[in-house]
C-alpha positions in Angstrom: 99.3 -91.6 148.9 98.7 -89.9 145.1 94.9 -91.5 145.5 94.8 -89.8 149.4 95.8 -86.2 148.1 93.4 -86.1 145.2 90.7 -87.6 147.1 90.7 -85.2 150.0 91.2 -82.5 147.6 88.2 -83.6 145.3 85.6 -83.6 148.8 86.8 -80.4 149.7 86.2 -78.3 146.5 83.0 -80.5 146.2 81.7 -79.4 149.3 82.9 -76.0 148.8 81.7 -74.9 145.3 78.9 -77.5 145.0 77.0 -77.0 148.3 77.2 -73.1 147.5 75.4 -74.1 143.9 73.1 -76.2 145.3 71.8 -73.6 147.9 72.0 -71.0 145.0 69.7 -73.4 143.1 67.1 -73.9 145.5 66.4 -70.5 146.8 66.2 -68.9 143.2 63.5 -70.5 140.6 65.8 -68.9 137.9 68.8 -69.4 137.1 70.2 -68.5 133.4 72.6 -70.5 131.3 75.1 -67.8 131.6 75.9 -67.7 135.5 76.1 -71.4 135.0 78.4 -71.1 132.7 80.4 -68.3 134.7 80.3 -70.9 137.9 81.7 -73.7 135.8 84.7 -71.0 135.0 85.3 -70.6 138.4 85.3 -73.8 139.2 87.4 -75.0 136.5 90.2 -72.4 137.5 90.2 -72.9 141.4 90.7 -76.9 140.8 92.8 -76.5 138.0 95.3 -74.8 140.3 94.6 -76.8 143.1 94.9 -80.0 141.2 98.1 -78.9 139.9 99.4 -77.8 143.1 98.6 -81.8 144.6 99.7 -83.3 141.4 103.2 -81.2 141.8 103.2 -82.3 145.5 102.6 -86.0 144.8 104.9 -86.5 141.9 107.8 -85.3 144.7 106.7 -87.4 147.4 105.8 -90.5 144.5 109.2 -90.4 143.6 110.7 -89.8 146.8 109.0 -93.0 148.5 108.8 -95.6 145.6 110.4 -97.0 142.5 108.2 -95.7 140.1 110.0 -93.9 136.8 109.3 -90.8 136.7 107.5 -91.0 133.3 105.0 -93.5 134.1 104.8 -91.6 137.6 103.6 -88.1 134.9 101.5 -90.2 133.0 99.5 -91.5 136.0 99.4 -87.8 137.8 97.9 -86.2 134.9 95.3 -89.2 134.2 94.3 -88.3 137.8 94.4 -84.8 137.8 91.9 -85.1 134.8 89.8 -87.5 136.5 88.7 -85.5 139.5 88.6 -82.6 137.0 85.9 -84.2 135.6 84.3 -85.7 138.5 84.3 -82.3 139.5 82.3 -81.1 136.5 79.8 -84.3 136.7 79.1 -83.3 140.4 78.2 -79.7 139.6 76.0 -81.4 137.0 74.1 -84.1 139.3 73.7 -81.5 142.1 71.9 -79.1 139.4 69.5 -82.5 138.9 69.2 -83.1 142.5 68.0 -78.8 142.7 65.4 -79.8 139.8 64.3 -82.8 141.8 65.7 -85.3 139.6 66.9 -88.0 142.1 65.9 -90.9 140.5 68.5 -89.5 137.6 71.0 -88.8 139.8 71.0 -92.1 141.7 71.3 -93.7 138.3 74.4 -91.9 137.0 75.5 -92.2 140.6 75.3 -96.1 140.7 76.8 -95.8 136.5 79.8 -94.1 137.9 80.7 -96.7 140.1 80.3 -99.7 137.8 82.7 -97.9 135.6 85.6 -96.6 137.6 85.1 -100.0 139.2 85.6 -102.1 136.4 88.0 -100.0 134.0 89.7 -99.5 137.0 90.4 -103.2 137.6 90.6 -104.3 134.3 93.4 -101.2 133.2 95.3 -102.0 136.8 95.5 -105.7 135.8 97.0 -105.1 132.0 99.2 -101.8 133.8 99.6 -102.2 137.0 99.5 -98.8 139.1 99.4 -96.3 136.0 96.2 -98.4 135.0 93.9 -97.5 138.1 94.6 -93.9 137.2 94.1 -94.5 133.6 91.1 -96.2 134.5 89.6 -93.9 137.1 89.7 -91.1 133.9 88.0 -93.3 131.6 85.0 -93.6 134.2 85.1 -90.4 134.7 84.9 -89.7 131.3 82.2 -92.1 130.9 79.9 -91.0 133.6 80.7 -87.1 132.9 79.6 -87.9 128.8 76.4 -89.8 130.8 75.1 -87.1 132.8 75.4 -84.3 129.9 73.4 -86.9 127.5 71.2 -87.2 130.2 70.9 -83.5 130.3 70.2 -83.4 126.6 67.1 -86.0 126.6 65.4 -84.6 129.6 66.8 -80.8 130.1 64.6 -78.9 132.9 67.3 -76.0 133.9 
């Protein structure tokens, strides 16, 4: 149920936000570093409160419906708050790529992103048990985030 909320929150400020930028991108051939950086502030505060908004909601129900403790319940809220945080962050990055034409990039970090939240995933979930998927899903999104702005670095076009 805590993966459900964050999930369907996550698609819906992605394809809010990100399919605004990505249209933005396209229909103007410039686009300076500081409405970037003013988008990436108004991004981060709209899914800061919405994430804290779902995290509040699902540590209420979380407790409400299993035998969790309510510590390792926090813990695992706030790992997966971060996480789509992030994710949010990496997608504004790879749709800024896709706007340059840089699909073969994209696909890459795409196909990266899934190997890692795959396998830290399972491999955190099986020394933690439910506190480790969330654990894990932030360390690939950590991973793939720290990717895509290195890939940014060795081949910036925007």
């Amino acid at each position: 149920m805590l993966w459900v909320a964050f999930e369907v929150l996550d698609q819906l400020i992605r394809f809010q936000f990100l399919t605004r930028l990505y249209a933005e991108r396209l229909s103007t051939s410039e686009n300076d570093r500081k409405s970037v950086a003013r988008f990436y502030l108004r991004v981060g505060l709209v899914a800061t409160t919405a994430l804290t908004f779902a995290g509040i909601g699902s540590f209420v129900l979380g407790l409400s419906f299993t035998s969790t403790p309510p510590l390792e319940m926090s813990f695992a809220i706030i790992s997966l708050a971060a996480s789509y945080l992030i994710r949010i962050f990496t997608q504004i990055d790879l749709n800024l790529k896709r706007a340059n034409g840089q699909l073969v990039t994209v696909a890459a970090i795409s196909m990266f992103d899934a190997l890692v939240a795959i396998v830290a995933g399972v491999s955190l979930t099986a020394i933690m048990g439910f506190p480790g998927l969330a654990h894990g899903l932030l360390v690939g999104s950590l991973v793939t985030f720290l990717a895509a702005r290195l890939s940014r670095k060795i081949s910036p076009k925007w």
